[in-house]
N, C-alpha and C positions, 0 to 999 in steps of 0.2 A: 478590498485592495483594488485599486484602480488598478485599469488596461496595462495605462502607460509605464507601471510598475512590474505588472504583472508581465507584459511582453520585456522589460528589460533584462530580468531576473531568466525569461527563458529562453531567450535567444543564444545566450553561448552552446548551448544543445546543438546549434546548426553547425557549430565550428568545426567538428570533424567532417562535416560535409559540407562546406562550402563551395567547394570543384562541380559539386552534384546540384547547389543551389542555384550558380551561377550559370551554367547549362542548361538547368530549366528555366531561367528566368528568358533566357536567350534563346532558347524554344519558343516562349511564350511570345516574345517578341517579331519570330518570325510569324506565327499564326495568327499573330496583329496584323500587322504587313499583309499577309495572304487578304485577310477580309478586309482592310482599304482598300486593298487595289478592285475589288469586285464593283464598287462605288462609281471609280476611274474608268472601266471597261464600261460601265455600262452610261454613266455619262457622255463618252466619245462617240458609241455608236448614236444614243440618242440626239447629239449636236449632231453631229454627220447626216444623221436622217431627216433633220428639221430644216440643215440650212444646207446642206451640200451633198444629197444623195447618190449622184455620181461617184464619190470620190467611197462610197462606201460597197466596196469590191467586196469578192468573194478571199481575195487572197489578202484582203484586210482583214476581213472578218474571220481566217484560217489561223492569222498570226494570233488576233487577240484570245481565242479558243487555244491554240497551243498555250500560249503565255499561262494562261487559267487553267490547265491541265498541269503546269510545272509545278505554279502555285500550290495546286491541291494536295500535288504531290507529296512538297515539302511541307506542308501544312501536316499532311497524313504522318508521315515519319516526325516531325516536333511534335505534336499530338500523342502517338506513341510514346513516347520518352518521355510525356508529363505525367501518362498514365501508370506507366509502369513503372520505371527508374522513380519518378516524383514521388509514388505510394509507398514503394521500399524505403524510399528515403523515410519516410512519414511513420513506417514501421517501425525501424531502426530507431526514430528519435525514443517512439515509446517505449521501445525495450531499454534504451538505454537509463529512462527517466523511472521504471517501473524496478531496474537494478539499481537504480541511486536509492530508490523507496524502500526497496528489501532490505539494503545493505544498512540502511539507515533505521528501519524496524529491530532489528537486529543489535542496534546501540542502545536504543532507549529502554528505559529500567523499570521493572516491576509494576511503577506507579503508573506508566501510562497504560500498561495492558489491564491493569484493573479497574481504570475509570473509562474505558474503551472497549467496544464491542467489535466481535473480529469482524464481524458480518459488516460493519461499515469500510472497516479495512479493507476488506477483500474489495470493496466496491469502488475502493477508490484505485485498487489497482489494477481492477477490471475495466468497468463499464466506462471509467472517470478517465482513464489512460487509452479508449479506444477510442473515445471522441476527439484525442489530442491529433491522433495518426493521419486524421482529414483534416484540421486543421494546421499542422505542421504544414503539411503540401501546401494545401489551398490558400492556404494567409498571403505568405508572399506573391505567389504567381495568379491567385486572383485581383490584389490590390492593384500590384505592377500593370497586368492586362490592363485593367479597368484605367489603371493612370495615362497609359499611353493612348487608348480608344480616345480618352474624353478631353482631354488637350489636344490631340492632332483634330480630332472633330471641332472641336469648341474654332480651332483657329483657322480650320478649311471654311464653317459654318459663320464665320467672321466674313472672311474675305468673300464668300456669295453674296452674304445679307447680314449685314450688322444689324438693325433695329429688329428683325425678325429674329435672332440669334440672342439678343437680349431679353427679349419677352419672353420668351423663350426658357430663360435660365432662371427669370425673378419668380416661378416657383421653387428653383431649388430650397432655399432657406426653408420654407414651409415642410418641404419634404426631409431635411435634416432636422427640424425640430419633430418632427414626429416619431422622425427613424431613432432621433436621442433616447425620446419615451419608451415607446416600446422598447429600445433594447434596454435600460436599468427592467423594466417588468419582467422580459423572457431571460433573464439573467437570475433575477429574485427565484420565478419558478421554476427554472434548470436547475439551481441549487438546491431548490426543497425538492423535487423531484429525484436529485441523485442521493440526496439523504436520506430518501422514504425508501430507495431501490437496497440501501447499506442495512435500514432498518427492515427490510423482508429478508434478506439473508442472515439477518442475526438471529432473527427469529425460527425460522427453516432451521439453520443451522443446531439453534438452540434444542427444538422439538425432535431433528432426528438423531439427533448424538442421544436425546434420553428416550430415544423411543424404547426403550427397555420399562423404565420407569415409566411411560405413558399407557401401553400396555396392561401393565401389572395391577394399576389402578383405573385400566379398561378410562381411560380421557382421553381415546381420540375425540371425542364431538367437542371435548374442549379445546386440544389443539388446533383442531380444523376453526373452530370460532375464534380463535385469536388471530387466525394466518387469516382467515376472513376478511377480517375489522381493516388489518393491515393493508389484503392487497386493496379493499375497497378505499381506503386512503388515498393508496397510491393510484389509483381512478381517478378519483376524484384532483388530483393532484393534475395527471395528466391530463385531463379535459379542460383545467384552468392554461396550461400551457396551449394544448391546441385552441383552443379561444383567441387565445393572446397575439399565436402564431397567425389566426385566419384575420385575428384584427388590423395587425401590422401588412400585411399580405393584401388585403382590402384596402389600406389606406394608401401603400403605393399603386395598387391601382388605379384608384383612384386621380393619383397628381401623374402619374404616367399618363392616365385620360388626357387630363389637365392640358398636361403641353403638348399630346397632341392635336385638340382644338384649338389651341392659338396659335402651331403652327397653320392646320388647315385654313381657319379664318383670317388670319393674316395674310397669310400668304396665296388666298385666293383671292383677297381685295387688292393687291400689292398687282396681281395678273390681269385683275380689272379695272386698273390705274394702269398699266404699260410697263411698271417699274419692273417686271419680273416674267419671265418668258415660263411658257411649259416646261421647256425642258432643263431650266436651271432648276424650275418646281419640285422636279423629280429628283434633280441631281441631289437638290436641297434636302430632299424627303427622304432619301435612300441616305445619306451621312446623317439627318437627325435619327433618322433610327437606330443608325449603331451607333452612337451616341445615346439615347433613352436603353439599347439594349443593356450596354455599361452600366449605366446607373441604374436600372434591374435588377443587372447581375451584383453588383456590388454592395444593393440594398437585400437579394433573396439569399447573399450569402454571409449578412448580419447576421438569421441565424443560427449557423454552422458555427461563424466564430463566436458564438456566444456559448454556444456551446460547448466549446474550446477551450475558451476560456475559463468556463465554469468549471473543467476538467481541472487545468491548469493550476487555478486557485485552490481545489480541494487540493491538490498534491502538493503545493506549498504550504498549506496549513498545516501538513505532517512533517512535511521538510522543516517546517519554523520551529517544531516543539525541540525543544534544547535535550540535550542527551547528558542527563543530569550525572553518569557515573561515563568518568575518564580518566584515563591516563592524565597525570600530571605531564609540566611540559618535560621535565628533568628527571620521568620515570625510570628506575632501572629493572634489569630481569631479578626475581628473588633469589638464584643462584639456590643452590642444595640448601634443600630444608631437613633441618633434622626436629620441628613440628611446636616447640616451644612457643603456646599460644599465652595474650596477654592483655587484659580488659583493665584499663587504665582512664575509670571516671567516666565511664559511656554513657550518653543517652541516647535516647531513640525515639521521634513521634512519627505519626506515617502523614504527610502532603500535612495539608494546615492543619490538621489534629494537634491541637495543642498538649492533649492528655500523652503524657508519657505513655509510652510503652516498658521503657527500661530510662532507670536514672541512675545517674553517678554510682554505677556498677562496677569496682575492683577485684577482680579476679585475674589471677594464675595459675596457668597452667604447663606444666612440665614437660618434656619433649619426651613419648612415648607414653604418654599418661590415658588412661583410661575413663574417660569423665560421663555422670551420666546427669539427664535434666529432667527432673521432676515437678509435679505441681498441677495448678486446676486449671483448666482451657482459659488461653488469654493469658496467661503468667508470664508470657515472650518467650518461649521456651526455642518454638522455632524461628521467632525475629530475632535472639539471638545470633542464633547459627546460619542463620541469612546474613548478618553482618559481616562474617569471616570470611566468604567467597566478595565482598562486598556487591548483594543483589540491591541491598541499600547500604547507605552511607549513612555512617553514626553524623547524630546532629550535636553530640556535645563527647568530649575526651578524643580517643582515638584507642585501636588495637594495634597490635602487634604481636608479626611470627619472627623468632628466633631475633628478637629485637629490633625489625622492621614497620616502619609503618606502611602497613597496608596501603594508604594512599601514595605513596612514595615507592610502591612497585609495579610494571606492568598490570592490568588486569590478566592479561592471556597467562604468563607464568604465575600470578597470584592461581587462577581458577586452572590452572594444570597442577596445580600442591593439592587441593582441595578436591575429594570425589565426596558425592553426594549420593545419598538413595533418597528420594524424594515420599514423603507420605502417601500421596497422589500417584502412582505408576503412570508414565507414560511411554509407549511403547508406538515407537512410527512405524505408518504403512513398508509392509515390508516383510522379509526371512525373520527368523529367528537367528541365525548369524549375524543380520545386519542391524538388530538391533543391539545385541554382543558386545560386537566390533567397534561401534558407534564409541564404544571408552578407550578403545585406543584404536584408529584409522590407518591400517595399514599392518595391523598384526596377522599372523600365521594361523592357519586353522587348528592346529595343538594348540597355542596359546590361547584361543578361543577356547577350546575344548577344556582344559587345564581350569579357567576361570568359572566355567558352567557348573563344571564339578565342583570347584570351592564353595558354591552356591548350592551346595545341593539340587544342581536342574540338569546335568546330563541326561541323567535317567530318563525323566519323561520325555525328555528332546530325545530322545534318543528313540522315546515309544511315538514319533507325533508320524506322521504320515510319509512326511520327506525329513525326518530328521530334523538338522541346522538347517534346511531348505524350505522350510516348512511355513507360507505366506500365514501370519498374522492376524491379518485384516487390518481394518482401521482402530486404531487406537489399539490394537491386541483382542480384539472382540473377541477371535477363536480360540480366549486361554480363557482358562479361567484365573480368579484373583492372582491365589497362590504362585499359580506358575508363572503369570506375570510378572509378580513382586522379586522371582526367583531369579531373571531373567534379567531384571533392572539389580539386582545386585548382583550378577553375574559380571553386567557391564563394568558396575565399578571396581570390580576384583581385579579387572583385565585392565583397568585404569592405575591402578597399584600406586595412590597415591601415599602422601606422606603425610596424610590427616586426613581424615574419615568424618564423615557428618550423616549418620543415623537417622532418619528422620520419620519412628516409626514402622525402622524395616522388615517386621517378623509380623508386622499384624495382621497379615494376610495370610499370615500362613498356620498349617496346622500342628499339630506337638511335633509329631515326628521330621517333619520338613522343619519346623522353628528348634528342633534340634539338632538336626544336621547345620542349616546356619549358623547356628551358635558357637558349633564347635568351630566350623569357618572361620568368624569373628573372631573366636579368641586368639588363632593361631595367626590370621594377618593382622591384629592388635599390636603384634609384640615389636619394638621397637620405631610404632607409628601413635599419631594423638590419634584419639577416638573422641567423638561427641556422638552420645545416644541420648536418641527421645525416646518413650518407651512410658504407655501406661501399664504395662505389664510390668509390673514391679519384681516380679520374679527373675525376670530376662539379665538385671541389671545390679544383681547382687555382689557379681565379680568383679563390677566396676573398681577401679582403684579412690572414686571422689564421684560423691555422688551430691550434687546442688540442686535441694528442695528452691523452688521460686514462685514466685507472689507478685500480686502488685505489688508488696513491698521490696521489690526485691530477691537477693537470696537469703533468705531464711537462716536455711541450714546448709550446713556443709562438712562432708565426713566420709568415713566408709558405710558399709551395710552396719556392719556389726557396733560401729559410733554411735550412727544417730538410732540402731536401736534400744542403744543401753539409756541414751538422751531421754528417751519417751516424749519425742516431741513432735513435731507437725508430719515427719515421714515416718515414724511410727506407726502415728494412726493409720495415715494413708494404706502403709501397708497391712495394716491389721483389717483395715476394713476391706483391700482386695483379695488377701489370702480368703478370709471368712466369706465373704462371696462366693469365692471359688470353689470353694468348700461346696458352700449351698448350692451353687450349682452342678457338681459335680452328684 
């Protein structure tokens, strides 16, 4: 993405502070002001000394010394407020571009977090968003400076000496074709560089969340040789940028040399021709420098803003990915559900998978119905039931609750009908209350209580150290499975929706807890939909419909005692789980 794009797209971020821009820019401008005038002060004494020493009093020289002590003054206070107020400002933007980011993570569906590693995310809302916060500031108010320095110079540096003021500047071009190069180069490796930083976090990230599993089959030395591999990349990555940076760095040096020998040389033959007196020499010398200082400064802080920019770009390239599940424009809320679910010709493939997952699938289901999903891994048992909160969106037919279509209502009221227990437990940093609560925000500590117990998880909460106060860890590390799993259906209890989606939620647990659940289950069953996953084929005999699936589809569909009289695909299934069980038992 081009600059010019890229700064148009981020500049309304300053519009709530434009009061704050405008001030600094006005700051800036006095601290402009302050160092021309030092140029002036020192020119008039130097005329005065050359051609008319008399006139160069003490109480001339008292004034110009106050005047220079105002200057500094207001210099030192605008100075202040570029540093301080300007950096807040610079904060601000990034917090606010870093909540546009989250709120915007937070839209996007299932498909991007699976083709996406968190550890680049985090990167981009870390390291990527804190290069923006010196750029926010510096952009404007270093441009601005450097704009006013170098035309007021360029036209004072006119009016001394034109042919010297022109020599003078026909390096420029040379030194904007260079400053072009390198900045496409230090931009190329700002980017791989902030993408090597996304990829050591994912990796870290990766290795210490299983450090259980790394452990147990004693690979640390393989951990450690991956994160190895990694950071020496990012070395290597690194040292191409400082390279780049000392090339670029060297080569304004270089043209900064430049024009200051054709100032000197010129302008000492120009004093050896008559055309040019010493002390216009100096005068002359003292504004080319703040002038070369300028364009220094505006070349050493190429790059900062490349930096910035490189920031800036990763952050729209998240911004850009479209947020594939929304609200239609004409959504409405689903209003009381009493759960009547309705699979009307669905398919379903994941991103460009062409292979079905599920095809022109017709089922119904009855409001209060008890449904349970059987079959061999991959059968879409849980893509189905991912379709019903819509985590994805059917690619052919459509559902419908209580004869709604799903796409035709809020998601927020769609996914307040729907409670889930997830296969997967995940349990955030935190209480045991708070992860509870988390199903309904803002419920009473009884209700909490009340929900624990339908889960069968009071009890052990009750034996943990602090009770419901009782910190977690990350991810739930200080439960074990069980009481984890107990704890996420806890939540959903307390969510007390009007359709239930199962998804594997007793397999964590052991007889006696998967029997306390059970009885749970059946009694907030009763005039709500249920969808259960369950290889436990036992768990799910009380179902009211139970839909064997396949790549072909569904199969079968019945009660227990249907498709065992059938003798057909869930038969066997369960003959061969029972007799396992057996044998393991």
């Amino acid at each position: 993405m081009k600059n010019q794009g890229l700064i148009r797209r981020f500049a309304p971020y300053y519009r709530k502070y434009w009061k704050i821009v405008v001030f600094d820019l006005f700051c800036a401008a006095l601290t402009t002001i302050c160092e021309l005038v030092l140029p002036l002060i020192a020119t008039s004494i130097t005329g005065r000394a050359t051609t008319d020493l008399a006139s160069l009093t003490i109480a001339f020289v008292l004034k110009l010394g106050g005047l220079y002590l105002v200057l500094r003054a207001i210099d030192a206070a605008a100075n202040y407020y570029m540093q301080s107020v300007g950096h807040i400002m610079g904060s601000h933007i990034e917090t606010d571009m870093r909540t546009d980011l989250f709120s915007h993570l937070q839209k996007l569906s299932f498909n991007y977090y699976s083709e996406t590693k968190v550890g680049q995310i985090m990167s981009r809302m870390t390291s990527d968003l804190f290069e923006v916060t010196e750029f926010s500031h510096h952009c404007p108010e270093e441009f601005f400076i450097a704009g006013i320095k170098i035309v007021v110079s360029f036209i004072i540096l006119c009016g001394m000496n034109v042919p010297l003021t022109l020599c003078m500047f026909a390096v420029l071009p040379m030194m904007l074709i260079a400053t072009r190069y390198f900045n496409k180069q230090m931009r190329r490796v700002f980017k791989e560089r902030n993408k090597q930083v996304g990829e050591i976090n994912a990796q870290v990230e990766d290795s210490l969340l299983g450090i259980r599993v790394v452990k147990s089959f004693a690979n640390e030395a393989i951990e450690e040789e991956k994160f190895d591999k990694g950071n020496k990349k990012f070395l290597e990555i690194k040292k191409r940028s400082y390279e780049c940076m000392a090339a670029f760095a060297t080569s304004n040096r270089i043209f900064d040399g430049l024009m200051y020998i054709i100032v000197v040389i010129i302008g000492a033959l120009q004093i050896r021709e008559g055309r040019l007196t010493a002390a216009e020499f100096t005068a002359y010398l003292l504004y080319a420098n703040m002038l070369l200082n300028s364009i220094r400064r505006i070349v050493e802080f190429t790059e900062q803003f490349q930096r910035g920019m490189t920031g800036i770009e990763r952050f729209f390239e998240i911004m850009d990915v479209p947020c594939e599940i929304t609200d239609s424009p004409d959504a409405k809320p689903l209003g009381e559900v009493k759960g009547a679910v309705s699979f009307e010709d669905v398919g379903f493939h994941y991103g460009d998978n062409d292979h079905d997952v599920l095809h022109h699938l017709n089922l119904q289901v009855r409001a209060g119905e008890s449904v349970a999903l059987v079959g061999p891994s991959g059968s879409g048992k849980t893509t189905l039931c991912n379709l019903i909160p819509r985590f994805y969106d059917v690619t052919e037919g459509r559902i419908r609750i209580d004869g709604k279509n799903i796409k035709d209502v809020t998601l927020q009221s769609l996914r307040n009908a729907v409670g889930m227990v997830q296969q997967e437990v995940y349990l955030f940093s935190g209480s045991v209350y708070d992860n509870i609560v988390y199903g309904k925000p803002g419920a009473s500590k009884e209700e909490v209580i009340a929900a624990a117990k339908m889960a069968g998880a009071h009890d052990f909460i009750s034996a943990l150290p602090d009770g419901y106060d009782t910190f977690v860890g990350e991810r739930g590390v200080k439960l074990s499975g069980g009481q984890k799993q107990r704890i996420s259906i806890a939540r959903v209890f307390l969510k007390n929706p009007p359709i239930l989606i199962l998804d594997e939620a007793t397999s964590a647990l052991d007889n006696e807890s998967e029997r306390l659940v059970q009885q749970s289950l059946e009694k907030l069953a009763k005039g709500r939909t249920v969808f259960t996953i369950a290889h436990r084929l036992t768990t799910i005999r009380g179902a009211d419909t139970i839909w064997v699936l396949t790549d072909k589809g569904v199969e079968e569909q019945g009660s227990h005692s249907e498709l065992m009289k059938k003798g057909g695909l869930y038969a066997h299934l369960y003959e061969m789980y029972t007799d396992k069980g057996e044998t393991e038992a």
